[in-house]
C-alpha positions, 0 to 999 in steps of 0.5 A: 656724638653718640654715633662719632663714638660708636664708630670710633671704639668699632674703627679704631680701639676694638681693632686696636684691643683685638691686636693687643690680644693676638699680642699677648698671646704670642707673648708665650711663644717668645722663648721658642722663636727665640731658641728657634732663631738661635738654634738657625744661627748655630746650626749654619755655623755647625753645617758649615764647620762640617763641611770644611772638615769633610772638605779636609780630609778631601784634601788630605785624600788628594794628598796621599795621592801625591805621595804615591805618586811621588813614590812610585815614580822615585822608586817604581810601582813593585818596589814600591808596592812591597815597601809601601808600608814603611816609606808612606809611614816615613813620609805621611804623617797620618799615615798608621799602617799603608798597604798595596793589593795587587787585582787580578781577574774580575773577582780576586786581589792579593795583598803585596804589602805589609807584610805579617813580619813588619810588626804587631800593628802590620799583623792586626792590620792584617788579621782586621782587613785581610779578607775584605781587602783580599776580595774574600768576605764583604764588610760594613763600609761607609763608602765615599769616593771623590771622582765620580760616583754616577753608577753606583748611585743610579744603580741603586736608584729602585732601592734608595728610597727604601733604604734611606741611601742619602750620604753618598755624594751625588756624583758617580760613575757609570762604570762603577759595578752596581751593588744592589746587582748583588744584593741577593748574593753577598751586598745589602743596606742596613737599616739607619743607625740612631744618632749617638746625640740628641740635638735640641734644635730637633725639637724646635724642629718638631715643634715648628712643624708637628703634622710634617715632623718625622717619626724618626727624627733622629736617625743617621743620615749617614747609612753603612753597606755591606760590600767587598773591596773590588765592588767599592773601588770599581774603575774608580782612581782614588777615594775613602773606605771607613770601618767600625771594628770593635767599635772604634772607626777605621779610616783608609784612603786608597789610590789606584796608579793611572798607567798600572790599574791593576795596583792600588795603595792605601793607608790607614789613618792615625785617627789621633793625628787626623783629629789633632790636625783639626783642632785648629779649624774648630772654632766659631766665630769671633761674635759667639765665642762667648755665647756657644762651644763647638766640639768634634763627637766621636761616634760614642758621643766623646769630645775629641776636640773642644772649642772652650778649654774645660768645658762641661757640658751634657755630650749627648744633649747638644743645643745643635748638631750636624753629622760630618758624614760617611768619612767620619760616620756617626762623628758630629759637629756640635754646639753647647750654650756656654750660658744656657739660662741666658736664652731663658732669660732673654726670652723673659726680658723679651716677654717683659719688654714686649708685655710692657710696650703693649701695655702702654701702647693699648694705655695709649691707644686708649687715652689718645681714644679718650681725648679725641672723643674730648676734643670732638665733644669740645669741638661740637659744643664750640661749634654750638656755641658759635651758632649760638655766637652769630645768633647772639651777635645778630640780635646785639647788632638788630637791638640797638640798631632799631632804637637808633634808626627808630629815634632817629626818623622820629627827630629827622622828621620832626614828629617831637617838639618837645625839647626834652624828648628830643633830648631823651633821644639823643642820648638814647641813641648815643648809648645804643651806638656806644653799646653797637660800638663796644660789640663790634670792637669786642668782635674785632678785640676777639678777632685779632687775639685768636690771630695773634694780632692783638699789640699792646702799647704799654706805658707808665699808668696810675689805675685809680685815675684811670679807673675813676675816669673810665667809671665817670665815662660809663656812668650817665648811661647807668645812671639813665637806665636807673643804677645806682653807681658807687665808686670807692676809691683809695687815697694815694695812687697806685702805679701800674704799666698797662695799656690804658685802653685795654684796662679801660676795655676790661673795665667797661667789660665789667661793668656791662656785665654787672648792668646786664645780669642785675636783675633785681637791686640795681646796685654797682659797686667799684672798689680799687686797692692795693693788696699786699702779700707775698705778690702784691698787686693792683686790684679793681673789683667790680660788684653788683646784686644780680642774679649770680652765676650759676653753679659749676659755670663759675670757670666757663663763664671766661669761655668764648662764646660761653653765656650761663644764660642765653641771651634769645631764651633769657632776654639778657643782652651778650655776645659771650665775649666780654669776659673772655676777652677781658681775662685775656687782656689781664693776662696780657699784662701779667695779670687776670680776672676771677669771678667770686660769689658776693656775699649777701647775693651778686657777683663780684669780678675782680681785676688783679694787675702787677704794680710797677716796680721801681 
């Protein structure tokens, strides 16, 4: 037993506990994976919103295009050059200033249109870009074309992984005059600028990777260059120039004419209008609107579109964030937690769950341990007692089987002439083949009742009479062994529906145990009667002055194979079935059998039954 235990708690609970263990411990840990799965979640929903919002205005680049094209074949390339001003303003409505410059030799452009007459805005458009759009000075650029960018970023390709180049599109154009060619002249890379938000999810990030994280974590993607116009342009048709003067971002679009190269519109964006037509595309989808709020970041970290009207929220501490890239530079895509407790307490609640699903799976695991080591303790006492059982059995059937085939080969070959002792052995080998014949039908009682197999026949009965004439039937053989048999029966009649040959089975039971365990005054006593109360029932009881049962044995004696004195070590007869068997049938007919001490020494079994109801 010993060793079934020590396998089991090393197998099964120490492996178990160690796993509850690891489990509390990641307990801890709940709220970060669980922020970390959020900050997953709402970041796919911030890269994709950026994405459609750079995909916009790659549209709306395609279709300033169309407009000057549509223009230039209404009007012609030079009329149109000099009014392009005022008819892209006309007719593009994101269209602030529009301009046109003539390119002429490898290293000059001069500028048709606006003129320094059209108007104050013409007159600071000018004064802003005139010498960057003139070829004359370079300026800090966040450069972007559609078409095809191959050379310039293979030209850069010894200086980008110093430089941090990371925002330019992946496709460029062979032909493309390289920048870093010039470096050393009037071209150069700034170092990356720090992002204006701090987004939450970077320190997940961090905290999910600390060996790897990067020092600077929250730097830019989007990297300016210092470069003039006919550098940026190169032999491209069309694409995108962005500026920062006096901190606020300035957005053109420009378009080279196909069949005259040498001509290039372009047009400043009203940024207010530009945004205005973004408003609609700004927000998430239908499942989170209630759990988090999208908003456009200018580059100071000011909302310029929210997703949730009056919402508040710390601008520079979004829950996740993502860059639109070098068309809006610095400008991001960010997402605040409309309840930001809510995480925290979700994790809590999780931790709870999880704490207690733990707590009842050890408790489980731990009870299911107990009551399995209960179970195999009961199964190997049971299998004690079966060999105990075929050991008890073995001697009941060798006993009374002598007696008979000795008595019997003394009268077969008539070595007893005196009638009296062939009188005496007939009746003992009546009584011991009565004894052999209740054992086996015990046995085969026992047998079909662990089957279920065991039927009753019930039927109207009266228990004094039966009683009565079960105990005359028993009493000869008590009698011939020197008991003293008395029988107390009550006047009247007390009915009762049982199987008459199952009581009287119980009764007998009763009264060969009282024979068997007393060991001293042979004296048995029956009592039948009728007792009242709130369930009035039939009782027989059965009294001896034996040797009692032992203390603590007072239940177990009712279990199979269970004997308080072993038979092979006390010399009392038994198989351990009688009272087992005779508490079965009771309960059978709705009642049972309990033993009680007698008072005075001895043993008292009682049989209770229900009395027939009318």
């Amino acid at each position: 037993m010993r060793k079934v235990a020590l396998v089991f708690v090393l197998a099964v609970l120490a492996p178990s506990l160690v796993l509850a263990w690891l489990a509390v411990r990641s307990l801890r840990d709940q709220q970060f994976l669980l922020e970390r799965q959020q900050s997953l979640l709402y970041q796919k929903v911030t890269d994709t919103l950026a994405q459609n919002i750079s995909d916009q205005l790659a549209q709306q680049q395609q279709d300033f295009s169309a407009h000057v094209e549509t223009l230039v074949a209404s009007n012609g390339a030079r009329a149109s050059a000099l009014q392009f001003d005022e008819q892209i303003r006309k007719d593009w409505p994101l269209a602030d200033v529009g301009f046109s410059v003539t390119l002429s030799g490898t290293a000059t452009c001069t500028i048709t249109c606006p003129s320094p007459t059209s108007g104050p805005e013409a007159q600071r458009f000018l004064v802003d870009n005139g010498g960057f759009l003139g070829n004359e000075e370079a300026a800090e650029v966040y450069w972007n074309v559609n078409n095809s960018k191959v050379g310039f970023q293979s030209s850069l390709k010894n200086n980008d992984s110093s430089l941090g180049l990371n925002s330019l599109d992946s496709k460029q154009n062979a032909n493309v005059p390289s920048l870093a060619d010039n470096a050393g002249q009037n071209s150069f890379f700034t170092k990356g600028k720090a992002r204006a938000v701090s987004p939450q999810s970077a320190n997940y990030q961090q905290q999910a990777s600390q060996a790897n994280a990067p020092q600077d974590e929250n730097l830019s993607k989007v990297i300016p260059a210092e470069a003039e116009f006919r550098q940026l342009i190169g032999n491209d048709t069309d694409g995108m120039v962005a500026r920062f003067l006096q901190n606020k971002l300035k957005l053109m679009f420009w378009h080279r004419l196909s069949h005259d190269p040498n001509l290039v519109f372009g047009a400043q964006l009203n940024l207010n209008r530009l945004v205005e037509g973004l408003r609609a595309s700004v927000q998430p989808d239908p499942a989170l609107r209630d759990e988090i709020c999208l908003a456009v970041l200018d580059d100071n970290a000011r909302p310029v579109i929210i997703s949730r009207p009056n919402f508040q929220a710390p601008w520079k501490r979004p829950f996740v964030a993502t860059e639109i890239g070098e068309a809006l530079p610095h400008w991001e895509i960010a997402a605040y937690l409309v309840n930001p407790a809510h995480l925290t307490q979700a994790a809590h609640t999780a931790e709870l769950t999880l704490g207690l699903l733990i707590a009842v799976l050890v408790f489980a695991i731990g009870v299911g341990g107990w009551l399995i080591v209960a179970d195999l303790n009961r199964q190997l006492a049971l299998a004690r007692q079966k060999t105990d059982f075929v050991s008890n059995v073995s001697h009941e059937l060798k006993t009374p089987l002598t007696s008979i085939r000795m008595f019997s080969e003394l009268l077969a070959e008539e070595r007893v002439a005196d009638p009296n002792k062939q009188r005496a052995y007939l009746q003992i080998i009546t009584a011991e083949t009565a004894r052999l014949t209740r054992l086996i039908n015990n046995v085969l009682d026992f047998s079909r009742m662990e089957r279920g197999e065991k039927k009753y026949h019930f039927r109207d009965a009266e228990l004094i009479s039966l009683v009565r004439e079960t105990v005359e039937t028993y009493r000869p053989h008590l009698e011939n062994c020197g008991f003293e048999l008395e029988c107390t029966l009550p006047p009247g009649e007390i009915p009762i529906r049982a199987d008459t040959d199952a009581i009287a089975q119980v009764i007998v039971n009763l009264l060969s145990n009282a024979e068997k365990y007393s060991n001293g005054e042979k004296k048995i006593l029956v009592e039948v009667s009728r007792r009242e109360g709130p369930l009035p029932c039939a009782e027989a009881r059965i009294l001896d002055r034996g040797a009692g049962v032992p203390r603590g044995s007072e239940d177990r004696i009712f279990e199979k194979f269970y004997r308080a004195h072993d038979s092979l070590g006390s010399g009392i007869q038994g198989s351990g079935l009688g009272l087992t068997l005779a508490r079965q049938i009771a309960r059978a007919h709705g009642g049972d059998v309990i033993y009680e001490a007698r008072e005075g020494g001895g043993s008292c079994f009682c049989l209770r039954l229900p009395l027939k109801m009318d």
